[in-house]
C-alpha positions, 0 to 999 in steps of 0.5 A: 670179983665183980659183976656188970651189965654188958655196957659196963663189962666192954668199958671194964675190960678197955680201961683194964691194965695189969702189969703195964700191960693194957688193950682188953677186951671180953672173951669171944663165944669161940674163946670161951667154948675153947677154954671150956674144950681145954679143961678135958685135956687136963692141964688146964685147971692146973694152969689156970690155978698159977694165975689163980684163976678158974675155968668154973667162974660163972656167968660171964659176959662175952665180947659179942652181941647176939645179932639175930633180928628176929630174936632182939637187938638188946642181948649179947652172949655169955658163957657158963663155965659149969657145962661150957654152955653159951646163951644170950641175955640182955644188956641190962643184967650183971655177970662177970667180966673177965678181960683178956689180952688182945691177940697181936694181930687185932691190936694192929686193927685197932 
């Protein structure tokens, strides 16, 4: 486990492979809120344990700046897994980075 600011969180989730596998990027506001959302289903701390993982990770880092002008152009969003909140925070401080897999039909974009 590792923390970075979120320049470093987007360049750590590119450059990241497992298994042969490459072409990560950090989780979206959506992604996170539907992770969040699964934990209530009740298979999801289950599932996530067989790839020792945790929906609860802290602070993380998401994929997407906050964009809103009038608020300021140097945070992006994280997400806390604790009580499924999103917030915005800037660049410069450190979170988790936790990459994920793109979806198919975005990597064709690429």
């Amino acid at each position: 486990e590792k923390e970075y600011n979120w320049q470093d969180a987007n360049k750590y989730a590119a450059e990241f492979s497992a298994d042969g596998f490459s072409g990560f990027r950090l989780r979206t506001r959506k992604e996170n809120v539907d992770i969040y959302d699964c934990r209530f289903i009740g298979q999801l701390d289950e599932a996530l344990k067989l790839i020792d993982g945790n929906a609860n990770r802290g602070w993380s880092w998401g994929c997407e700046r906050d964009t809103y002008p009038a608020y300021s152009d140097q945070c992006a969003w994280i997400f806390y897994g604790g009580n499924g909140g999103a917030y915005n925070y800037v660049f410069y401080y450190s979170f988790l980075a936790v990459p994920v897999a793109l979806y198919p039909s975005e990597a064709k974009d690429k």
